[in-house]
C-alpha positions in Angstrom: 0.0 0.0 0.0 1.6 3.2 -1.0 1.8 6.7 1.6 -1.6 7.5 0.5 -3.7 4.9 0.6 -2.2 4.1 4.1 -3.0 7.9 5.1 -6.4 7.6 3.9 -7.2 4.2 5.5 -5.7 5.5 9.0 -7.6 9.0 8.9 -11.0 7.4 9.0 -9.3 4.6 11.5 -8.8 7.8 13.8 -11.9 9.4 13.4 -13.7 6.1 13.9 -11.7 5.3 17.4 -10.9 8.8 18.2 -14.9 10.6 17.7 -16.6 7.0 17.8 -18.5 8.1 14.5 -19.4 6.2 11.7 -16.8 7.2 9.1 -16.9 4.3 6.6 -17.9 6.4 3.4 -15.5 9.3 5.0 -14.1 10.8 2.0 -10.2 12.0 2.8 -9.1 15.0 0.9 -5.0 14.6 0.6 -2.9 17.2 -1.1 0.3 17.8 -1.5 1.8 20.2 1.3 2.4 23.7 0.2 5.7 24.5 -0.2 6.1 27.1 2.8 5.1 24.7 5.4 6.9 21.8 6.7 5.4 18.3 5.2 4.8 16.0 2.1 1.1 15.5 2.2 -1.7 17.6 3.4 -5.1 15.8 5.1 -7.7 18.8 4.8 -9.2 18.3 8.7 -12.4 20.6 7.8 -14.5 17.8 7.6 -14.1 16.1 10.4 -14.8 19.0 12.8 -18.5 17.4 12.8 -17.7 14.3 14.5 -15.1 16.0 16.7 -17.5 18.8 17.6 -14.3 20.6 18.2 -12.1 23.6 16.0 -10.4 21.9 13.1 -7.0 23.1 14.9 -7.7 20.6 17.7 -9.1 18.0 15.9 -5.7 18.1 13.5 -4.1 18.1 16.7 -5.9 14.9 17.5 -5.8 12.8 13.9 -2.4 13.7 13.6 -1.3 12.4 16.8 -3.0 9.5 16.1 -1.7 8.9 12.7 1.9 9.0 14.3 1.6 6.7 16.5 0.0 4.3 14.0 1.8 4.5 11.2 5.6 4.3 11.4 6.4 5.8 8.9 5.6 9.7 10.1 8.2 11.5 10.8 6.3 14.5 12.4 2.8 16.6 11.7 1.4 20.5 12.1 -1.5 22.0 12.0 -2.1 25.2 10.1 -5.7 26.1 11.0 -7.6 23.2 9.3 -4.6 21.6 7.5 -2.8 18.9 9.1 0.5 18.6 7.3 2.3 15.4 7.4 6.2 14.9 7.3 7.2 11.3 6.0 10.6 10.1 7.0 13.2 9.9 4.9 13.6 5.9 5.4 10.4 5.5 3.6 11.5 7.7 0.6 14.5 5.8 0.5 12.4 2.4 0.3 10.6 4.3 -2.5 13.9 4.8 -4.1 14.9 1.5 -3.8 11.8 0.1 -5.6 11.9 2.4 -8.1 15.2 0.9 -9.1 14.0 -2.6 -9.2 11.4 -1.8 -11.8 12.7 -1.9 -15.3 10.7 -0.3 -17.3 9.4 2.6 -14.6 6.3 4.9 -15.3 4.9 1.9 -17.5 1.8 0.0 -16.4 2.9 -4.2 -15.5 -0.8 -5.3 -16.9 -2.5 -4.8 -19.4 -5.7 -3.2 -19.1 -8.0 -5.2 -21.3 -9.0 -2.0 -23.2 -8.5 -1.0 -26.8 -8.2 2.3 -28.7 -8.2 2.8 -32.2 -5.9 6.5 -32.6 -6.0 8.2 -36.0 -4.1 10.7 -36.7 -2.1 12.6 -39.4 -4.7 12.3 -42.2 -3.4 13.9 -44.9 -4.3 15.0 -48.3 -2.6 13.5 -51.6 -2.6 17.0 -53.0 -0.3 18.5 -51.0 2.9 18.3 -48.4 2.8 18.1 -44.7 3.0 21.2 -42.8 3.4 22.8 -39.4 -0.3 22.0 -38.8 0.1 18.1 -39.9 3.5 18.0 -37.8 1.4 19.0 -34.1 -1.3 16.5 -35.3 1.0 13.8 -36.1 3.2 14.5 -32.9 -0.1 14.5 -30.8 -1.4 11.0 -32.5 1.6 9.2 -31.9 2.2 10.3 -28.1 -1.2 9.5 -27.3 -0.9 6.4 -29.0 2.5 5.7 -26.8 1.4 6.9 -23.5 -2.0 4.9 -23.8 0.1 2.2 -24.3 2.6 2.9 -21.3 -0.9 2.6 -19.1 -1.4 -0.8 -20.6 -3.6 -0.4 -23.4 -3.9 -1.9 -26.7 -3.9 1.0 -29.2 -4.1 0.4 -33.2 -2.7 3.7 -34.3 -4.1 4.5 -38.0 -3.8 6.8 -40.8 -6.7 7.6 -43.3 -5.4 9.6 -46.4 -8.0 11.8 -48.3 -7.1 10.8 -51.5 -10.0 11.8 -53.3 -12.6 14.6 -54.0 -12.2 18.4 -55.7 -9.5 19.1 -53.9 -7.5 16.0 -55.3 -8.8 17.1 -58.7 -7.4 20.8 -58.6 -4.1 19.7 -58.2 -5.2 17.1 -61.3 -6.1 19.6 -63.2 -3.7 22.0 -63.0 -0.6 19.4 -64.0 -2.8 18.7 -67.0 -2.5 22.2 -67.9 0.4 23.6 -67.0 3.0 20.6 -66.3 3.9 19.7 -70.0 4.3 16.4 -69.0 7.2 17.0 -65.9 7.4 14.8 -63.1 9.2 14.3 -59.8 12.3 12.7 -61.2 12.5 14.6 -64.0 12.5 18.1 -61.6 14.0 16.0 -59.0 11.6 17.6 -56.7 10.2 15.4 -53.8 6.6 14.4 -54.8 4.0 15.4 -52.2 5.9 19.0 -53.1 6.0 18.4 -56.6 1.9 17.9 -56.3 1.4 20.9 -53.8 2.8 23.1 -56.1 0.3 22.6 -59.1 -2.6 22.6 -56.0 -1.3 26.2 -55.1 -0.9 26.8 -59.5 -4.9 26.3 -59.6 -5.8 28.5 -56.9 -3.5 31.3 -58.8 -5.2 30.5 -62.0 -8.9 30.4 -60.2 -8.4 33.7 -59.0 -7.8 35.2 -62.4 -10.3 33.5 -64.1 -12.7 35.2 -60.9 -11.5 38.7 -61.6 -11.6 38.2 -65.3 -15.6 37.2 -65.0 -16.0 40.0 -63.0 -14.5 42.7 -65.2 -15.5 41.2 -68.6 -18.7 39.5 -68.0 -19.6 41.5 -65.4 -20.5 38.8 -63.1 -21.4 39.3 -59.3 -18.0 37.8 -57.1 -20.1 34.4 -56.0 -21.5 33.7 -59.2 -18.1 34.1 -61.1 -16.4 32.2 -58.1 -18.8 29.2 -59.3 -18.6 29.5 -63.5 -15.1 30.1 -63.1 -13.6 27.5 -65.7 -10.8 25.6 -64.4 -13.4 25.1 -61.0 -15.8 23.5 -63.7 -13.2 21.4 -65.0 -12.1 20.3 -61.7 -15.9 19.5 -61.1 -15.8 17.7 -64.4 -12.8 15.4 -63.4 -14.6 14.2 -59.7 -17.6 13.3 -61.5 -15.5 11.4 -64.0 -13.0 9.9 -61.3 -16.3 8.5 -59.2 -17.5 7.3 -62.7 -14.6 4.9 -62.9 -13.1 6.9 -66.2 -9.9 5.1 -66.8 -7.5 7.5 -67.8 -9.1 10.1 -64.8 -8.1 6.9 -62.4 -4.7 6.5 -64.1 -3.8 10.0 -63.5 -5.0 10.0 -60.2 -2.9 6.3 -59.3 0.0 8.0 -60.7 0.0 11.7 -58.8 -1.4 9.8 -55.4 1.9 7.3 -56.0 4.0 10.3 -56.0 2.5 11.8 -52.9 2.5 9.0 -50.9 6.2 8.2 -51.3 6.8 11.9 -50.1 4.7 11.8 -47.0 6.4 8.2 -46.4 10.1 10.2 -46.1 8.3 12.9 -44.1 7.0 10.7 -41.4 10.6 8.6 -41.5 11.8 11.6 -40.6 9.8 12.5 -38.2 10.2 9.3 -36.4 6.4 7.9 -36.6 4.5 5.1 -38.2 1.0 3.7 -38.6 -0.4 0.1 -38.2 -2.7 0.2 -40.6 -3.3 3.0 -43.4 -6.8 3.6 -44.6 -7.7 5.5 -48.0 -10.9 7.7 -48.3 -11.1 5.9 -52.0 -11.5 2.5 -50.5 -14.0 3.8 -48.2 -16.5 6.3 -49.6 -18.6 3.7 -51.6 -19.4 2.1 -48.4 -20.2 5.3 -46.9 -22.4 6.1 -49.7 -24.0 2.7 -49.3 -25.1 3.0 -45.8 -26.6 6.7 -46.5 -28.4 5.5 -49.3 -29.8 2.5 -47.5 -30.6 5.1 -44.5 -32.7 7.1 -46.9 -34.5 3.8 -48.1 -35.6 3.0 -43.9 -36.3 6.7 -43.8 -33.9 7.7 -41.3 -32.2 10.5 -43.9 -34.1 12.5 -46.6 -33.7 13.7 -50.3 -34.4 16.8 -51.6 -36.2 17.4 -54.7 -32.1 18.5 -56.1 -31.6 14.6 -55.3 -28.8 15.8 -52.3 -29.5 13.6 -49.3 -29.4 14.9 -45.9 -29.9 14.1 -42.1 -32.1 15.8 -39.8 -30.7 16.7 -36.9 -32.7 19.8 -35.8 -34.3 17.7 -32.8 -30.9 17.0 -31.4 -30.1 21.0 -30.9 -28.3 20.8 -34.5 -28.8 21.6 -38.1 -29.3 19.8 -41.6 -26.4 18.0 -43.0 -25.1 17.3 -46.1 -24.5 13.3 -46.9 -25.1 12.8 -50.6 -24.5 15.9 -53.3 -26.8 16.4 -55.8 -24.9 15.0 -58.3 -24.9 11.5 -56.6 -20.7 12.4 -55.4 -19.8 12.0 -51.6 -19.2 14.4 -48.7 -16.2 14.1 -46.3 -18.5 12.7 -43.9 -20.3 10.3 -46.2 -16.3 8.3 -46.5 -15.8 9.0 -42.7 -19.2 6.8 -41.9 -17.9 4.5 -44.4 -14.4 4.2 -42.7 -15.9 3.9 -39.3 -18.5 1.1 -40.2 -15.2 -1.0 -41.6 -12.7 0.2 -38.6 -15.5 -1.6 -36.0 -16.4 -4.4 -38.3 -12.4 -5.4 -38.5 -11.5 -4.4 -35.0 -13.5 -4.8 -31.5 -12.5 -1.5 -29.9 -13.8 0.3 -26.8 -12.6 4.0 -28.4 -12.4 5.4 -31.6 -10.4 8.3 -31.3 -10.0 10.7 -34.0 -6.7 13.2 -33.9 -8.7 16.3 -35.2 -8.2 19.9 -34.9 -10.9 22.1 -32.7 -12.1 23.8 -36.6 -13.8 19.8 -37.2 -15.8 20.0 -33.8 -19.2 20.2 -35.5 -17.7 17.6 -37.6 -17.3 14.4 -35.1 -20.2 16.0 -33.3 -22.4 15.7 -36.4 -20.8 12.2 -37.4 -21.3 10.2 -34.2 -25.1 11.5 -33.9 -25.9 10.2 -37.7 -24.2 7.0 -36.6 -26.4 6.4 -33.8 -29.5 7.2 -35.8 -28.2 4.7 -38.3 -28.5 2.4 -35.5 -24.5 1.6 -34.8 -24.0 0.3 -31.3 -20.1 1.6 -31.8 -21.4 5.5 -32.7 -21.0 6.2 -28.8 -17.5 4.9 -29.2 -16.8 7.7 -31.2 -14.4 10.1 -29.8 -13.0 13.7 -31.1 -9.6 14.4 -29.6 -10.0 18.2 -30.7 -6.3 20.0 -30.3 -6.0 23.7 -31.1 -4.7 25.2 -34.2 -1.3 26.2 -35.1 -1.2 29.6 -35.6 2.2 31.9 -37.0 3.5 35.5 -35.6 1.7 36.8 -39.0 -1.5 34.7 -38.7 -2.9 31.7 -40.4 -1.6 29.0 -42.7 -3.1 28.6 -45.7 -2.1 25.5 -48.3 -3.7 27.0 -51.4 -1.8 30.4 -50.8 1.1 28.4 -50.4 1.7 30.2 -47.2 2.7 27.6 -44.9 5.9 26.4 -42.7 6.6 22.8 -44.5 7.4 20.2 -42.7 10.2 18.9 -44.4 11.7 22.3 -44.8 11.3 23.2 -40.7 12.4 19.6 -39.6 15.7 20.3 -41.8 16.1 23.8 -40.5 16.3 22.5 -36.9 18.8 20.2 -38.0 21.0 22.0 -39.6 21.0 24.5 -36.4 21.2 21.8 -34.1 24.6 20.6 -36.2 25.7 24.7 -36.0 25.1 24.5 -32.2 26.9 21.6 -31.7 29.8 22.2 -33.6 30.5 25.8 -31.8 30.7 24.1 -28.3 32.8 21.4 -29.7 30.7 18.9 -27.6 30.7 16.2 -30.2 34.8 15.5 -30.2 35.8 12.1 -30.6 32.0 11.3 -32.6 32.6 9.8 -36.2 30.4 12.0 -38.6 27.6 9.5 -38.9 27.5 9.2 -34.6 27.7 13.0 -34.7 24.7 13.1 -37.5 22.7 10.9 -35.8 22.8 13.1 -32.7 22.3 16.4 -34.3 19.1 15.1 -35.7 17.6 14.1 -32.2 18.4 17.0 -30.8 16.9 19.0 -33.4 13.8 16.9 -33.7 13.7 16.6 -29.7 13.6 20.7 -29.8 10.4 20.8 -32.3 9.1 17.5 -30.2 9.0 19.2 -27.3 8.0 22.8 -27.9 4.7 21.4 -30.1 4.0 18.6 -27.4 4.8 21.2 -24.3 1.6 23.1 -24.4 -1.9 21.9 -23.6 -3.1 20.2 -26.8 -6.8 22.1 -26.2 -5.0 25.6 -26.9 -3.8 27.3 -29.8 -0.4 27.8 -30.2 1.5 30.4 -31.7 4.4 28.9 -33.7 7.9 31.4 -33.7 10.5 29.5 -35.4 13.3 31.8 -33.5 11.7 30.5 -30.1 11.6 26.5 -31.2 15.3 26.2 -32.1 16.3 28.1 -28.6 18.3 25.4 -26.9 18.0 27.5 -23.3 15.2 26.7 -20.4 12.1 24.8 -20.8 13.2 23.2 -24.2 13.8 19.6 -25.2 17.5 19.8 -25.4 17.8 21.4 -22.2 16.4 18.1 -20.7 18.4 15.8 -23.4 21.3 17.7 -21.9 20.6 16.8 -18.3 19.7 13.2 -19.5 23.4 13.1 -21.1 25.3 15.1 -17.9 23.6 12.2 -15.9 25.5 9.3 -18.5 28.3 11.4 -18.1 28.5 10.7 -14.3 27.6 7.1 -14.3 30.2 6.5 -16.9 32.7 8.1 -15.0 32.3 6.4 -11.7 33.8 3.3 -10.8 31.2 1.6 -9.2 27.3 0.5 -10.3 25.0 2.3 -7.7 22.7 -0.3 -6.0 20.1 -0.4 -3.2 20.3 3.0 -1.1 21.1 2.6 2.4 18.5 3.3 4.4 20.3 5.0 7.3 21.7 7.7 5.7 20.0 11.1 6.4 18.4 13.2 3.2 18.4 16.6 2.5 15.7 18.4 1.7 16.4 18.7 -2.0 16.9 14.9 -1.9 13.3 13.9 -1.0 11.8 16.3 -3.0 13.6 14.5 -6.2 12.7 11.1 -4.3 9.0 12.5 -4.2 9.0 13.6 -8.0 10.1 10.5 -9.2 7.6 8.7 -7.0 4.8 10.7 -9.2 5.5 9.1 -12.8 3.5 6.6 -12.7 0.7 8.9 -11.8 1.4 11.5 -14.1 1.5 8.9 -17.0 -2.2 7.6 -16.0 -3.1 11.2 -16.0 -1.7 12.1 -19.0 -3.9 9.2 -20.4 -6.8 9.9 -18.9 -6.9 13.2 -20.2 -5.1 12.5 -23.6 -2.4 15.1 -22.5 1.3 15.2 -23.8 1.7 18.4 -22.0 2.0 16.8 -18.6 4.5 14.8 -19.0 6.2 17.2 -20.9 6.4 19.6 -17.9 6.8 17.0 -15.4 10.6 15.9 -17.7 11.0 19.6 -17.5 10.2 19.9 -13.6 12.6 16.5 -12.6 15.4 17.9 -15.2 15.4 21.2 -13.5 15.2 19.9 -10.0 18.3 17.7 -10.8 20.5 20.1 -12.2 20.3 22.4 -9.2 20.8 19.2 -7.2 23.8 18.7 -9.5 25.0 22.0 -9.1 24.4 21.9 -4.8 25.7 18.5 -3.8 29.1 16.5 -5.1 28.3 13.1 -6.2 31.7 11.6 -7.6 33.8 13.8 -4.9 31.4 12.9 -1.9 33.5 10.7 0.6 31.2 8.5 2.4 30.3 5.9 0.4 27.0 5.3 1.2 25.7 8.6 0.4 27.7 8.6 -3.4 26.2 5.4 -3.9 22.6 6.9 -2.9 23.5 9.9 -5.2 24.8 8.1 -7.8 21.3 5.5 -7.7 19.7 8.9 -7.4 21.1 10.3 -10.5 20.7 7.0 -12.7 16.9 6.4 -11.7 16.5 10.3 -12.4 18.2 9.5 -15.6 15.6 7.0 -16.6 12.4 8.2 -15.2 13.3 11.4 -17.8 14.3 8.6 -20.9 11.0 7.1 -20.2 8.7 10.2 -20.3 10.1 11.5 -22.9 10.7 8.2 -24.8 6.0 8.4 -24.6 6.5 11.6 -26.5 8.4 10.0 -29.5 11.5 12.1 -28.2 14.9 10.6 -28.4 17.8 11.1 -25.7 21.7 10.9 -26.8 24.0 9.5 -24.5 26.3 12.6 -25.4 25.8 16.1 -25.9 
């Protein structure tokens, strides 16, 4: 039984014996003491004051005693007006050490939970390259994916790539027109890129074909926006490519071929990979099957246009769109589709989709027309809405082509983390693929951690001069005190083992002692609330905490030998209770730095 179960059980054991009340369902309140006071944990005493019939300041007085007596670990207790702060002694932070050291794999659950998610994330589209945006979703997917797993969970982690629909067909069109023919390896551009580019060449040529409607036919702006030419065109193609039109489809194969090896370097890179990859063009058609048969039980309706649509005006909502007039599907016609096959293939307890907060309504919308469909799974839907990434000068926008690729920023960080390096001479000694290697987790570490760092429900504001500071609360900064820590244990002549539980602790020791002793609870939070962030800060928060240790207290010079083998067990379990958080956020720690 850990410190605070024991507390718990012995509080209503004292007001039980001490008040003779009836304490049973007694809920405990235990915090941790506030830093001015003297203690580790905090039993609020306020609601005991009822049985006691006396101030909360006597009855702490009271429970406290109690408790010391009782439980032999209790070092000491005060009472500040209706807080009874508890001091633990240092043997039993030591014990806590020592078991810590024994478990192999610490801040990881030892059983498995018996419960299975489904993570998607990344979703990308084959008409253009990853950017900023894709890089916090895909970073946010896959850390999920590994802390779920750290608490015991199976998790399939998933991809679905919209590779279909007008948007595919802009960037179709516009290599039909304007490419003569070029291809990746014939520009020796990469080919999600290559693709992007001609996406970004239709909205340029849309736009003139607008204002030239406009000033020659004089057409209103919404009416030319919809009879501009190349739109029709693109129009033209989707109905075509949904027709089965073989040399639409061969065009497509081919452009989708180029993309996919792209994003496929992109998410090497990046250090990330799927189980299973889903395409929007294998799954639409049953989509489209399920709406129509949803209109034949008369769940949906068509209007006289032939669209198809889903009442939803009795569950606080709107109308929405399933089925176009034309017969062609909506995103959430495939994403019905995709979900109907995800549950058929895999018996899940969560679906959970990696979306940002601008798809709310979305995955609002598609788990309520699920359920009226009469899925049992559409309550097993779940959004995990993350704010958008927003730059110093505003939004991203792909069609503008004013975005921070992902490709582009990854190797930027590099090359600074390799500039870095090579000005504090840290890498001597590293052959140049060693030294490489290391610049690259460094600099992926950096953007790692300042993405996965904040809250995942806020906004962020990207500033590329901030990411790539290597000072504070940044991922090298904790790489660095992961690699300081190596640097000690390599240097000492002996393994640290068990602590001796004599020895007396400062009070910068137990506080480290305590932090450790919170991983596993921060990991179990951090799942529970699909949060990075806290285990983010908490690396941060143990990093810091040991480097000032560092800097007060000598490790390899200390003399008695049981306390540099306690600092030296200290330092190692330090050392891997930071690999091991960070290692759930897809962040990599060099030996050396």
């Amino acid at each position: 039984m850990n410190i605070e179960s024991l507390l718990t059980t012995k509080v209503i054991e004292a007001v039980t014996e001490c008040y003779g009340a009836e304490a049973g369902n007694l809920h405990v309140q235990l915090q941790p003491t506030r830093k001015e006071f003297a203690g580790d944990l905090t039993v609020v005493v306020f609601p005991f004051t009822r049985f006691s019939k006396k101030s909360p300041e006597e009855t702490g007085k009271e429970i406290g005693n109690y408790l010391k007596q009782h439980i032999a670990e209790i070092k000491d207790y005060n009472v500040v007006k209706g807080f009874l702060n508890i001091e633990i002694s240092a043997t039993y932070w030591l014990e806590v050490l020592n078991e810590i050291a024994l478990d192999p794999k610490y801040g990881y659950a030892h059983e498995k939970s018996g419960h299975t998610y489904m993570i998607e994330y990344s979703s990308p589209n084959t008409n253009k390259p990853l950017h900023l945006g894709h890089i916090r979703n895909n970073l946010l997917g896959w850390s999920v994916s590994e802390i779920q797993k750290a608490n015991g969970h199976q998790v399939i982690m998933v991809n679905l790539v919209n590779d279909r629909g007008i948007h595919i067909c802009k960037s179709m069109i516009a290599w039909k027109k304007f490419a003569n023919g070029a291809t990746p390896e014939s520009t020796g551009m990469k080919g999600d890129h290559f693709v992007g580019d001609y996406y970004v060449r239709f909205d340029q040529e849309y736009k003139k074909e607008v204002k030239q409607l406009m000033e020659e036919k004089g057409m209103e702006e919404e009416e030319a926006k919809k009879q501009a030419p190349i739109l029709l065109e693109a129009q033209e193609m989707l109905r075509k490519w949904e027709a089965g039109d073989e040399e639409t489809v061969a065009l497509w194969r081919t452009m989708n071929d180029w993309v996919l090896k792209g994003f496929d370097e992109t998410y090497k890179l990046m250090g990330i990979h799927f189980d299973k990859v889903y395409f929007e063009s294998q799954t639409y058609k049953k989509g489209r099957d399920i709406v129509l048969k949803g209109l034949a039980d008369g769940v949906l309706y068509r209007k006289e246009s032939g669209s198809v649509w889903a009442d939803l005006t009795g569950d606080g909502l709107d109308h929405k769109l399933l089925l176009r007039d034309d017969g062609t599907s909506v995103y959430m016609t495939q994403d019905i589709g995709t979900a109907y096959e995800r549950f058929n293939e895999f018996d899940m307890d969560e679906m959970i989709y990696v979306v940002g907060n601008e798809q709310n309504y979305h995955f609002q919308v598609l788990s309520l027309v699920c359920e009226k469909l009469g899925f049992p799974w559409a309550k097993k839907i779940k959004h995990l809405s993350y704010g958008m990434v927003e730059l110093p000068e505003g939004k991203m926008k792909s069609r503008e082509g004013t975005v921070v690729d992902a490709d582009d920023l990854m190797q930027s960080m590099i090359d600074t983390a390799r500039e870095v390096s090579r000005e504090l001479g840290k890498l001597e000694g590293y052959t140049e693929e060693e030294a490489e290697d290391n610049y690259r987790k460094v600099a992926l570490g950096a953007l790692k951690y300042f993405i996965l760092k904040v809250d995942p429900k806020k906004t962020m504001l990207f500033n590329p001069k901030e990411s790539i500071d290597f000072n504070g609360n940044t991922g090298p900064f904790i790489q660095y005190t992961y690699a300081r820590i190596q640097s000690v244990l390599r240097k000492a002549s002996e393994e640290p083992v068990a602590a001796d539980l004599h020895i007396s602790l400062s009070d910068k020791e137990q506080y480290i002692i305590k932090l450790l002793a919170k991983l596993p609870e921060v990991v179990r939070e951090a799942g529970a609330t699909y949060s990075p962030a806290l285990l983010a800060n908490y690396s941060y928060d143990l990093a810091k905490e040991f480097n000032q240790f560092y800097h007060d207290f000598s490790i390899l010079k200390e003399e008695d030998k049981a306390v540099r083998n306690f600092r030296l067990l200290l330092a190692k379990e330090c050392g891997e209770a930071i690999k091991n958080a960070m290692g759930m956020l897809g962040i990599e720690i060099p030996d050396r730095m």
